[in-house]
C-alpha positions as CSV (number, residue, x, y, z in Angstrom):
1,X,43.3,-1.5,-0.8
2,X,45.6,1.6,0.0
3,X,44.2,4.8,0.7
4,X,43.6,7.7,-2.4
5,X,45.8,10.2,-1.7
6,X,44.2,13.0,-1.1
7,X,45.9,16.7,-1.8
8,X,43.9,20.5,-1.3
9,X,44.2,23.5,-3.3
10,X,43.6,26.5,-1.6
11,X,42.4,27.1,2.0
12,X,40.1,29.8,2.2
13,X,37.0,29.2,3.8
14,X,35.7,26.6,2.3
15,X,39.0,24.8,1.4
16,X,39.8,24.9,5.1
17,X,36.7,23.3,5.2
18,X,37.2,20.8,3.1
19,X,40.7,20.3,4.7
20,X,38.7,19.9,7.9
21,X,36.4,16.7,6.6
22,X,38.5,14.7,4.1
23,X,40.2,13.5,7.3
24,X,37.2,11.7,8.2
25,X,36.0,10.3,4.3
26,X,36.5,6.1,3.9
27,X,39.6,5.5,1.5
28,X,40.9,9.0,1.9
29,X,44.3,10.2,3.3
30,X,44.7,13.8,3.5
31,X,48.6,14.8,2.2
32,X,48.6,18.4,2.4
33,X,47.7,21.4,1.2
34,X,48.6,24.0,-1.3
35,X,47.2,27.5,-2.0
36,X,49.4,30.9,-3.8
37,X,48.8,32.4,-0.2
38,X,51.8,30.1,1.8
39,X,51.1,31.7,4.7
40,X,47.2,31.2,4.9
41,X,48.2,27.9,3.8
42,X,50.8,26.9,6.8
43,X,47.9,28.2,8.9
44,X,45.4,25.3,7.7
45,X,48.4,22.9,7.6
46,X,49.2,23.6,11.3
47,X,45.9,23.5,12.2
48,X,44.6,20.5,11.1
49,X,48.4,18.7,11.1
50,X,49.1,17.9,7.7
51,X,51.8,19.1,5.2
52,X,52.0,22.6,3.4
53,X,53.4,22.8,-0.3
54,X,55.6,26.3,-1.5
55,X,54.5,24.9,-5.1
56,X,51.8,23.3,-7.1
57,X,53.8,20.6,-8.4
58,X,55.1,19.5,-5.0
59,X,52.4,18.4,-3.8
60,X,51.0,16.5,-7.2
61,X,54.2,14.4,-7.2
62,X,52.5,12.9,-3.7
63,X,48.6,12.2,-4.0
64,X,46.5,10.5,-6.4
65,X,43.9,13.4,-6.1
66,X,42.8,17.0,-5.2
67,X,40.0,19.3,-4.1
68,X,40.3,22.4,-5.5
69,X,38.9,25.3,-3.7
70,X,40.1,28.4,-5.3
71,X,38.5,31.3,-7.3
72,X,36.7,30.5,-10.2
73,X,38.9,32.0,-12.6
74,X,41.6,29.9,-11.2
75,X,40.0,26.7,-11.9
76,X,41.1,26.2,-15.4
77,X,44.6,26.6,-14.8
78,X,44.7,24.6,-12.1
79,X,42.6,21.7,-13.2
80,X,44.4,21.9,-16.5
81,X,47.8,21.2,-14.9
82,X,46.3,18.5,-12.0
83,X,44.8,16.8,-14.6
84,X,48.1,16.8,-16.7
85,X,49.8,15.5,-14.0
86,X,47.7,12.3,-13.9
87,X,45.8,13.3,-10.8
88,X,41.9,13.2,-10.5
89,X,40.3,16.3,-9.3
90,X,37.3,17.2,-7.8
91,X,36.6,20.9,-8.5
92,X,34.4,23.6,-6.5
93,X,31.5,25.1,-8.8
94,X,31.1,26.5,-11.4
95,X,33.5,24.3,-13.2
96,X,35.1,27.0,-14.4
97,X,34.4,31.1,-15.8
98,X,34.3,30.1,-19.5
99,X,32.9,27.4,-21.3
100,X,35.4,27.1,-24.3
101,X,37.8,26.6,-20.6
102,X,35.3,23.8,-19.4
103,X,35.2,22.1,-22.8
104,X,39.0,21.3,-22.6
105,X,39.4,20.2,-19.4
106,X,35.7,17.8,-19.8
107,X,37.9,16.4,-23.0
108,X,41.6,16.0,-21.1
109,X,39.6,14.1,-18.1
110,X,38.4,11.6,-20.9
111,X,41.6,11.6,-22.7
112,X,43.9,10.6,-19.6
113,X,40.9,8.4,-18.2
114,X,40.7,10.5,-14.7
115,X,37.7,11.4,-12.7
116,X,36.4,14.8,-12.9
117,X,33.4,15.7,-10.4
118,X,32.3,19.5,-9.8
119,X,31.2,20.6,-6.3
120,X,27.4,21.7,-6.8
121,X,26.8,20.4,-3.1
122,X,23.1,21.1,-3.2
123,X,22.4,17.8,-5.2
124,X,23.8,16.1,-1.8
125,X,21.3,17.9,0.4
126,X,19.3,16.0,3.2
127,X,15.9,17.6,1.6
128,X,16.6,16.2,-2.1
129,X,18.1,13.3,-0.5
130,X,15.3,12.7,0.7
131,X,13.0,12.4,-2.2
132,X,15.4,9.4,-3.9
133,X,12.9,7.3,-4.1
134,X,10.1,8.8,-5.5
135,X,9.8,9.6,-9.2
136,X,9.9,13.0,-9.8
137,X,8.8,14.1,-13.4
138,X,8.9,17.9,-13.1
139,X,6.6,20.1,-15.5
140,X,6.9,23.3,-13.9
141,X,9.8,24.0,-11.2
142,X,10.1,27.4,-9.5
143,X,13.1,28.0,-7.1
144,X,13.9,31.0,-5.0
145,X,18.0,31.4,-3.4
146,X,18.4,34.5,-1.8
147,X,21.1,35.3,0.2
148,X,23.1,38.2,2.0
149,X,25.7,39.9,0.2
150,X,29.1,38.4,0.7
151,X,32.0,39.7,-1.7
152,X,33.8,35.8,-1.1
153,X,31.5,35.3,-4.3
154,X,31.0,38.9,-5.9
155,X,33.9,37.8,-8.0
156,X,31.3,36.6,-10.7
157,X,27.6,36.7,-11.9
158,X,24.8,36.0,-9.0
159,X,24.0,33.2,-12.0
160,X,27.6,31.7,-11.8
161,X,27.7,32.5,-7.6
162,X,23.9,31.4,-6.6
163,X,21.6,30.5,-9.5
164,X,23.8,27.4,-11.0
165,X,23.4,25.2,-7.7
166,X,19.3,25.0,-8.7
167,X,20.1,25.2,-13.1
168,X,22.1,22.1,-12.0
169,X,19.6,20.4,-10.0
170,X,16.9,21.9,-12.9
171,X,19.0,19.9,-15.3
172,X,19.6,16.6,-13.3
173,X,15.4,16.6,-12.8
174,X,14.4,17.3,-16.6
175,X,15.2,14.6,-18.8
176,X,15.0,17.3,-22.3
177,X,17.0,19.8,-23.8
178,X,16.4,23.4,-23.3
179,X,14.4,24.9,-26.2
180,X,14.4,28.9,-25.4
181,X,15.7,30.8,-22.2
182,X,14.3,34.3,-20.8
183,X,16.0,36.3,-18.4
184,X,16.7,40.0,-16.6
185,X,18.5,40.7,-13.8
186,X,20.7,43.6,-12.4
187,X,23.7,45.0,-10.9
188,X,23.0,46.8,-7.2
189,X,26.4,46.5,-5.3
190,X,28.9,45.1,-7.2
191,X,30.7,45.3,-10.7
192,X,28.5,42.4,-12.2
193,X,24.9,40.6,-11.7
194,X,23.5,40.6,-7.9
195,X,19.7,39.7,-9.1
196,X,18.5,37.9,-11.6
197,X,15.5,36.1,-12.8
198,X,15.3,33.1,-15.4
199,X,12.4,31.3,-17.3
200,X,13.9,27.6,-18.3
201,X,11.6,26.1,-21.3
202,X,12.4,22.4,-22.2
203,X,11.8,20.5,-25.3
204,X,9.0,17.9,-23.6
205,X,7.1,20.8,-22.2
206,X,8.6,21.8,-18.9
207,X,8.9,24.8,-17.1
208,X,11.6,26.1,-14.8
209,X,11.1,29.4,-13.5
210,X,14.5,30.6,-11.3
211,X,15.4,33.5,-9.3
212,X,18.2,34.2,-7.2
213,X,19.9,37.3,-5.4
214,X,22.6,38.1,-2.9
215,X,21.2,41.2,-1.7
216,X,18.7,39.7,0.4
217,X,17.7,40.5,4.1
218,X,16.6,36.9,4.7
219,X,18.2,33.9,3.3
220,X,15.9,31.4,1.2
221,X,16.5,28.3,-0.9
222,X,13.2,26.9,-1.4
223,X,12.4,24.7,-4.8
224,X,9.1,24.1,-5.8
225,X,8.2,21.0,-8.5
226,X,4.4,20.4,-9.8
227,X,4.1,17.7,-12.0
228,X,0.9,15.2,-12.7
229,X,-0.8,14.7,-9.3
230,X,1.6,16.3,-7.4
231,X,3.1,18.6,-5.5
232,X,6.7,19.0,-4.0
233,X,8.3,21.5,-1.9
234,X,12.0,21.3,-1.4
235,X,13.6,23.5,1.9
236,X,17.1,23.4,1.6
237,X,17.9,25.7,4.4
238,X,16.0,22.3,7.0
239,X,16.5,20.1,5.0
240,X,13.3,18.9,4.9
241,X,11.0,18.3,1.8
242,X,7.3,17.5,1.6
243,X,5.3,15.9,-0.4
244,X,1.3,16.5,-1.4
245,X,-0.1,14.1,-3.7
246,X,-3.7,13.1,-5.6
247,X,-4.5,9.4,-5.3
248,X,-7.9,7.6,-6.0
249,X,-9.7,7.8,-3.0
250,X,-10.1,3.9,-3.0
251,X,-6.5,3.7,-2.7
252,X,-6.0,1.5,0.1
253,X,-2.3,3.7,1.1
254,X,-4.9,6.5,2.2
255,X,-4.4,5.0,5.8
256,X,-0.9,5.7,6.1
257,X,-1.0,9.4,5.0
258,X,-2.5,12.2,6.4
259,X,-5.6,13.3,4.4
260,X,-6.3,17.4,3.0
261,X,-10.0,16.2,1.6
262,X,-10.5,15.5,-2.6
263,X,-10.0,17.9,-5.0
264,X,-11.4,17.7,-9.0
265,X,-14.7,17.9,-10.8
266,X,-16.7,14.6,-11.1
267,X,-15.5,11.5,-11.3
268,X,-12.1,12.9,-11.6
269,X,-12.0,13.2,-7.9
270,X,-9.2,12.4,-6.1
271,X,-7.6,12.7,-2.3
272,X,-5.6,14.7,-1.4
273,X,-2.2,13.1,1.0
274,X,0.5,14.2,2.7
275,X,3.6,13.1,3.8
276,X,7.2,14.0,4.9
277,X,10.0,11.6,3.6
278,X,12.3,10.8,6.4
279,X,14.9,13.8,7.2
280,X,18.1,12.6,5.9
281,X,20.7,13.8,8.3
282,X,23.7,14.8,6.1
283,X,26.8,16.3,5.8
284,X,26.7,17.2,1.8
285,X,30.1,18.5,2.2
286,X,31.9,15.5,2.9
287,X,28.8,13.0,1.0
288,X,30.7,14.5,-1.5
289,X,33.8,14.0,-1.0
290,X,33.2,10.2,-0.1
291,X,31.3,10.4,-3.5
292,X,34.5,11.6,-5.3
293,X,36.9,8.6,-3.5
294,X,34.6,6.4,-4.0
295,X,34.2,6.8,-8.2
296,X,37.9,6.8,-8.1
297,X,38.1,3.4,-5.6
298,X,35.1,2.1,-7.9
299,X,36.5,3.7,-11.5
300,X,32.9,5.2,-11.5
301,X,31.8,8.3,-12.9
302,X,31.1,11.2,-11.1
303,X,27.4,11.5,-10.0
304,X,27.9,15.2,-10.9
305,X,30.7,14.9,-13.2
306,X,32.5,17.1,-15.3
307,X,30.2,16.9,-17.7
308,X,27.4,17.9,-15.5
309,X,29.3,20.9,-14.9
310,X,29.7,22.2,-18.6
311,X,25.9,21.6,-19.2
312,X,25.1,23.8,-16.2
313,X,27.9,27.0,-16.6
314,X,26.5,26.6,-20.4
315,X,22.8,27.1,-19.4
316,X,24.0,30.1,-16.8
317,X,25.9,31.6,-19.9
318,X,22.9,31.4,-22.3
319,X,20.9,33.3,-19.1
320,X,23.6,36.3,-18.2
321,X,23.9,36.6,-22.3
322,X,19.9,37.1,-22.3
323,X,20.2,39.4,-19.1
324,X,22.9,41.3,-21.1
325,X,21.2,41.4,-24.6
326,X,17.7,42.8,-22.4
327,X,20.1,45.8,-21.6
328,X,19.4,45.8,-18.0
329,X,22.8,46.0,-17.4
């Protein structure tokens, strides 16, 4: 079948990046590239030999799709007019700054029957990845993303910047609705949130305790899950995740793990096992881009579709409203 045709929007850092991998995604032929800026733009274009576009519309009239790597606040605008131009779109998170914003464009992807997938990258990490085939049922979750301060994403909330990768991956993990959110957080550098801290309470019981800055000497993203007889711990700086678990200690897998003793009272006694899933070696980046061609080649939905992406920037709303009503800032 012929190639999608695939168009960027904007080439900043990360949309250079993206200009840089869609190259080498199955099904995908990269166009050109488009961004307000026409000189940064050329630069990519030259760069990476493809086409630059003086306007938005000149380059929709050529591909069948786009990546769009602008500011948040752009996002609306821009998806609103891709999408009304018949093209699918694949947009960086969050989906966008508003959810009244998110709503429409959710509704015109249905409407015009186009694919819609948002950019939270983390769900494509090796360590998570990794865990596919295990079945995690999460009762209490605690996840820590700290990161230096960078003013590419001080445009917006540390919640909208930081905290939604793990809300989204929160929400993917949960099966229930949220039932009551608590939250503080503060402002240290910039005009809005740097540091905040959110407790996640779901209808069947669960737990999600979240904290993220940008103001952090060290950089962390760790995610922790408990649930019934285990224990998971989720690196996304290595990639790597790891696994403890209580078995019966007449369970014949006890060979193939390594053993940390028993732990319970009585006859509730069980062993304790380790083990490592295999490090999935992964370039989330472009797993998501081959993700996107391949729901538009397949007329799939989005693993993290549009959808996905209203539920999350609504959940980071209902926390930087709570932060807001605690009058911490």
């Amino acid at each position: 079948m012929d190639k999608i045709k695939v168009g960027i929007i904007g080439t900043g850092y990360l949309g250079k990046l993206h200009t840089k991998l869609i190259g080498d995604v199955d099904n995908a032929d990269l166009i050109g590239v488009y961004d307000k800026d026409f000189s940064a733009a050329e630069l990519v274009a030259l760069e990476f030999k493809t086409r630059v576009f003086p306007e938005l519309d000149d380059l929709l009239q050529y591909v069948n799709a786009v990546i769009i790597v602008a500011s948040t606040k752009a996002h609306y605008e821009l998806v609103k007019a891709t999408l009304n131009f018949g093209v699918h779109v694949f947009v960086e998170k969050p989906i966008t700054s508003e959810i009244w914003e998110a709503e429409e464009i959710v509704k015109l992807a249905d409407d015009k029957n186009l694919k819609l997938q948002v950019g939270h990258i983390e769900r494509f990490n090796g360590a998570l990845v990794s865990l596919e085939k295990f079945n995690l049922n999460p009762m209490f979750i605690q996840t820590d993303r700290l990161a230096q301060f960078n003013p590419r994403g001080a445009d917006v909330a540390v919640v909208l910047d930081l905290m939604i990768h793990d809300i989204d991956i929160i929400l993917s993990l949960v099966k229930s609705e949220v039932k009551h959110i608590s939250a503080s957080g503060v402002n240290v550098v910039s005009d809005s949130l740097d540091i905040a801290n959110a407790r996640i309470e779901f209808e069947n019981g669960a737990v999600a305790n979240v904290t993220a800055s940008r103001i952090s000497q060290k950089k962390m993203r760790k995610m922790r899950i408990f649930q019934r007889d285990a224990y998971i711990a989720v690196d996304f700086n290595s990639g790597v995740s790891e696994i403890y678990r209580l078995v019966s200690p007449d369970d014949k897998s006890l060979k193939d793990f390594i053993s940390f003793g028993e732990m319970g009272i009585g006859d509730r006694k069980k062993a304790v096992i380790y083990e490592q899933p295999e490090q999935k070696e992964i370039n989330a980046l472009k797993y998501e881009q081959q993700l996107f061609i391949n729901a538009i080649v397949n007329n799939e939905t989005p693993i993290v579709s549009g959808k996905d992406g209203l539920k999350a920037l609504k959940v980071a709303e209902m926390i930087i409203t709570k932060i807001k009503e605690s009058k911490f800032i």
